[in-house]
VMD Tcl script that builds the backbone (N, CA, C; Angstrom):
set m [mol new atoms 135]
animate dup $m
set s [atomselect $m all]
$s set {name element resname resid chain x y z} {
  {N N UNK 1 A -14.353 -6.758 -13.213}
  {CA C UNK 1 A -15.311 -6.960 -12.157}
  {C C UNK 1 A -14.604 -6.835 -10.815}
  {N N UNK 2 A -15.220 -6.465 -9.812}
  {CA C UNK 2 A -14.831 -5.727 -8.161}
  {C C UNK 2 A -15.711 -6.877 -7.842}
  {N N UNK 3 A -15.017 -7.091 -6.790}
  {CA C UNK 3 A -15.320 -7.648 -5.214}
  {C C UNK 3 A -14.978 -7.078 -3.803}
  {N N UNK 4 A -15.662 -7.355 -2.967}
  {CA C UNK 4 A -15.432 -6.957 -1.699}
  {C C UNK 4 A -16.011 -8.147 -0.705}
  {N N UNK 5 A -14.710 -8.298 -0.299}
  {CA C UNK 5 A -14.659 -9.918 0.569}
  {C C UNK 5 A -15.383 -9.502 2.170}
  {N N UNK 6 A -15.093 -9.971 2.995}
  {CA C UNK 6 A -15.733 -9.893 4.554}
  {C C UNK 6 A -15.476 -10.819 5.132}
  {N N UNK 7 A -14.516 -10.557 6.228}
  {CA C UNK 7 A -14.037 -11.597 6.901}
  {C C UNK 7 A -14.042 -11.526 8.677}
  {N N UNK 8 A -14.423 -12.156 9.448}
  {CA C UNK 8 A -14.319 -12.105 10.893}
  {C C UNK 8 A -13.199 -12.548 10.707}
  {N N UNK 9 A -12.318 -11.958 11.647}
  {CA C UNK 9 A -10.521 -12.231 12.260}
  {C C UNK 9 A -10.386 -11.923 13.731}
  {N N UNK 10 A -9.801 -12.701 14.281}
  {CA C UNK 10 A -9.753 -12.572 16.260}
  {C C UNK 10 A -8.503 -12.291 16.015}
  {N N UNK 11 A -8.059 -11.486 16.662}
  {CA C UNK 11 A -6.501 -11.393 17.274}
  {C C UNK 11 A -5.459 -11.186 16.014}
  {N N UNK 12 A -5.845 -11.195 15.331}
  {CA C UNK 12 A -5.032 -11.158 14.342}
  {C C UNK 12 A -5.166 -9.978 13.189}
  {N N UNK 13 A -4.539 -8.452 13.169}
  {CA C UNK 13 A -5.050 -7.513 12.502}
  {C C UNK 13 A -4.178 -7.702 11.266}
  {N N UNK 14 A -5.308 -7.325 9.899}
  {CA C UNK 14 A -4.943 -7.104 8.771}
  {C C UNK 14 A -5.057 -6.102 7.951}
  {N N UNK 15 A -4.391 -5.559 6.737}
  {CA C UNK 15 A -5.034 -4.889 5.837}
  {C C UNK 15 A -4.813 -5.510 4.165}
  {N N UNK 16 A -5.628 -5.866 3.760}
  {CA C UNK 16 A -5.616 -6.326 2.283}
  {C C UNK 16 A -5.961 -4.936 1.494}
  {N N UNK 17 A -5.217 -5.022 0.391}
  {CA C UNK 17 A -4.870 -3.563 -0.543}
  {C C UNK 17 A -4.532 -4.348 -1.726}
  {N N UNK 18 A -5.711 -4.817 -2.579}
  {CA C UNK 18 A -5.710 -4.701 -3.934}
  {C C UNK 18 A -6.188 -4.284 -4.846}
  {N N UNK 19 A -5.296 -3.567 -6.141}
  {CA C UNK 19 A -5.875 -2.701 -7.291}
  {C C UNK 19 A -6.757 -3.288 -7.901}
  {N N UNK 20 A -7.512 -2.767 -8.866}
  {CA C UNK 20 A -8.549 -3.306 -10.124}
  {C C UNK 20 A -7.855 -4.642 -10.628}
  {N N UNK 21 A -6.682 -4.364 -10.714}
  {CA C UNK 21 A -5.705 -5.458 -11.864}
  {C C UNK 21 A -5.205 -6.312 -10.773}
  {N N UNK 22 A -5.466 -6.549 -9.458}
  {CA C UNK 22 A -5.178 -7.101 -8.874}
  {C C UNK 22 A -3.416 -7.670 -8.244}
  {N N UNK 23 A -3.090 -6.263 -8.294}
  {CA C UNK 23 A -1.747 -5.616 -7.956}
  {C C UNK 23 A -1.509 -5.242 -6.298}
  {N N UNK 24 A -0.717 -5.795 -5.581}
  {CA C UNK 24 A -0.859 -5.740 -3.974}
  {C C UNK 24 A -0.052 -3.925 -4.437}
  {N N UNK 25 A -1.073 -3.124 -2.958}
  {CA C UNK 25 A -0.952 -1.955 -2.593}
  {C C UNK 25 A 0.391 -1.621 -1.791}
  {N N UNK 26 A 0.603 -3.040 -1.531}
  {CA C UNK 26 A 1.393 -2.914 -0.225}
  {C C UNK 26 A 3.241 -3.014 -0.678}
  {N N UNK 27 A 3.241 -4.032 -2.430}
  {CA C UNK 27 A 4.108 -3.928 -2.940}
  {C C UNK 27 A 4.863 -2.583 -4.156}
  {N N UNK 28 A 3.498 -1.984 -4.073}
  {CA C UNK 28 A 3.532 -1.180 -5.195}
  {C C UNK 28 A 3.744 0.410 -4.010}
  {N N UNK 29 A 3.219 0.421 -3.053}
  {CA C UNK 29 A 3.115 1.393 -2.636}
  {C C UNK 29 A 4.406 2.310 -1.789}
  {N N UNK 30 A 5.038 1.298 -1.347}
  {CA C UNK 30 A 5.997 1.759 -0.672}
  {C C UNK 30 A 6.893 2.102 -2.045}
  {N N UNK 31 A 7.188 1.378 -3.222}
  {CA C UNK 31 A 8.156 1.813 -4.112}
  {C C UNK 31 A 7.772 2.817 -4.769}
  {N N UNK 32 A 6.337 3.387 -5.016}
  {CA C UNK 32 A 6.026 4.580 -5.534}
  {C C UNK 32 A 6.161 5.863 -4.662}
  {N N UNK 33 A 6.257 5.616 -2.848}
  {CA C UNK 33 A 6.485 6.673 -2.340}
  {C C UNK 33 A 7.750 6.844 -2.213}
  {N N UNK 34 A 8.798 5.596 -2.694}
  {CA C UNK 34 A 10.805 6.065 -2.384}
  {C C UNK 34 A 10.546 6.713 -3.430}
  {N N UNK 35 A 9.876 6.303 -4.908}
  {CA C UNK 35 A 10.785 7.554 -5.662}
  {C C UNK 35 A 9.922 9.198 -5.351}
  {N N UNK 36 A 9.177 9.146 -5.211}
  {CA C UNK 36 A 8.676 10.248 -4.614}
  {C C UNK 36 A 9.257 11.344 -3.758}
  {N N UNK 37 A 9.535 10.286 -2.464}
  {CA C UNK 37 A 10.197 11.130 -1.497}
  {C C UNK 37 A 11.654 11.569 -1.871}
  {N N UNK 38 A 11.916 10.600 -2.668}
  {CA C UNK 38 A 13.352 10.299 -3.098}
  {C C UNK 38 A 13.891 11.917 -4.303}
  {N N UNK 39 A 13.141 12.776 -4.429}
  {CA C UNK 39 A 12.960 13.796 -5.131}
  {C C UNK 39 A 13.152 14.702 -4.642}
  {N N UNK 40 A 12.280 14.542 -3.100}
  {CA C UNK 40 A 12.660 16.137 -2.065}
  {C C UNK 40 A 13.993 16.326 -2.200}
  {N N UNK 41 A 14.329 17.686 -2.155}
  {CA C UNK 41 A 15.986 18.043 -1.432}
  {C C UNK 41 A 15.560 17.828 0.321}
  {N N UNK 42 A 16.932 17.514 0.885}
  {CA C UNK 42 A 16.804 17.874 2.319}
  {C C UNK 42 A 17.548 18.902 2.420}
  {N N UNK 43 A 17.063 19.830 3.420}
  {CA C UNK 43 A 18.074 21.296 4.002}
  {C C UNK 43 A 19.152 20.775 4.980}
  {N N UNK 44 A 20.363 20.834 5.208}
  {CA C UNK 44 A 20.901 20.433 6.007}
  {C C UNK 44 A 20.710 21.534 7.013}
  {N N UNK 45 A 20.952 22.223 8.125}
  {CA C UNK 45 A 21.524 23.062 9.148}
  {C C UNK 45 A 22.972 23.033 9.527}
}
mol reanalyze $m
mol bondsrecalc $m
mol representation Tube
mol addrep $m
């Protein structure tokens, strides 16, 4: 089951990012884009 919360906030900006399974976006996301990026070659000059 999904929810979608709603919240008034003053001054204070957020972003909440959670999966179905209730997995933060924010922990999962940055480590799925190192190995990602982590794949490119870089060209040196």
């Amino acid at each position: 089951m999904e929810a979608i919360y709603e919240f008034d906030v003053r001054d204070m900006p957020v972003t909440v990012a959670v999966d179905a399974s209730g997995a933060s976006v924010h922990e999962s996301g940055p480590r799925e884009w190192r190995a990602r990026i982590g794949k490119i070659p870089v060209a040196t000059a």
